[in-house]
C-alpha positions in Angstrom: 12.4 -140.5 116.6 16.2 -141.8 115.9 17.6 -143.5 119.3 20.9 -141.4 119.9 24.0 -143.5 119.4 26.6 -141.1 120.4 26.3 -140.9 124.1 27.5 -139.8 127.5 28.2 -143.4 128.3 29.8 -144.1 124.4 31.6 -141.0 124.5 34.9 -141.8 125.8 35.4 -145.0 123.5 34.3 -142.5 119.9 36.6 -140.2 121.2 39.4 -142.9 122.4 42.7 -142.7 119.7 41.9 -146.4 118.3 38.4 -145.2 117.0 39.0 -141.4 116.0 42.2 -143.0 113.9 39.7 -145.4 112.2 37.5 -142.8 111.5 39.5 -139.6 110.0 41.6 -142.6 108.2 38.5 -142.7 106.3 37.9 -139.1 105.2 39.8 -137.3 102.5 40.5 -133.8 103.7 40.2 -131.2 101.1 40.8 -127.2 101.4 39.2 -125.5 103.6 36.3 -124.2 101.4 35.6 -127.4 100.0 34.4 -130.8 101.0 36.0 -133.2 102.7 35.4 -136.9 101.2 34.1 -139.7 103.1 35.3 -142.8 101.6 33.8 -145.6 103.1 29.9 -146.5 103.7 26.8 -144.8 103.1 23.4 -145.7 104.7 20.1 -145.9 102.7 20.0 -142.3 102.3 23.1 -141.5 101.3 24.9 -140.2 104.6 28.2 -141.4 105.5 28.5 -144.0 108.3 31.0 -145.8 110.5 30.2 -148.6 112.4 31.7 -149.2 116.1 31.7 -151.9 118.3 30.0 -150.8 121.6 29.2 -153.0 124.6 26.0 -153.7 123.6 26.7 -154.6 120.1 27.4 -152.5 116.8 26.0 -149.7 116.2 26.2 -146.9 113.0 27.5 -143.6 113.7 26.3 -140.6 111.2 30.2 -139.6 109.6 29.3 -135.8 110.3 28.0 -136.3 113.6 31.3 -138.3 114.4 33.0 -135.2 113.2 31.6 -132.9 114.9 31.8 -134.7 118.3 35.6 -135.2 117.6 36.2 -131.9 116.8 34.4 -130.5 120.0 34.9 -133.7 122.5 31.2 -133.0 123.7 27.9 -134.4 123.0 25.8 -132.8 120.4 23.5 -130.6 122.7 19.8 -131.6 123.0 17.8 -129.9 119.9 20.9 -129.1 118.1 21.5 -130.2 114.2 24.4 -131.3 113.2 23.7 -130.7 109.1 26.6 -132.9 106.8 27.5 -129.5 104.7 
């Protein structure tokens, strides 16, 4: 199982204005029934990623789940998906 990166003590700082301007600076938003292009790093199997400097050290966020925490300002709930398309 994944350790969780995005949370309730990391929230505040992904969804402070220095880091959400890093991240959607590196999206290119399409229409709205198409995708939106991520234009910077992909992990090993092929999902967009931003890396953030936390207190204990850097750590990879998932570009959708960034997304989808910005856009909501909560954590992902426990058991929920967040799916990339």
């Amino acid at each position: 199982m994944r350790t969780k990166i995005i949370t309730a003590e990391r929230l505040p700082q992904l969804l402070s204005r220095l880091y959400q301007e890093t991240f959607w600076s590196r999206i290119e938003k399409r229409g709205p029934d198409e995708c939106w292009l991520w234009k910077k790093c992909v992990n090993w199997d092929g999902y967009g990623v931003i890396t953030f400097q936390f207190h204990d050290g850097k750590h990879q966020v998932r570009a959708h789940q960034m997304a989808w925490v910005s856009e909501h300002k909560i954590l992902i709930p426990d058991g929920k998906i967040i799916l990339h398309s």
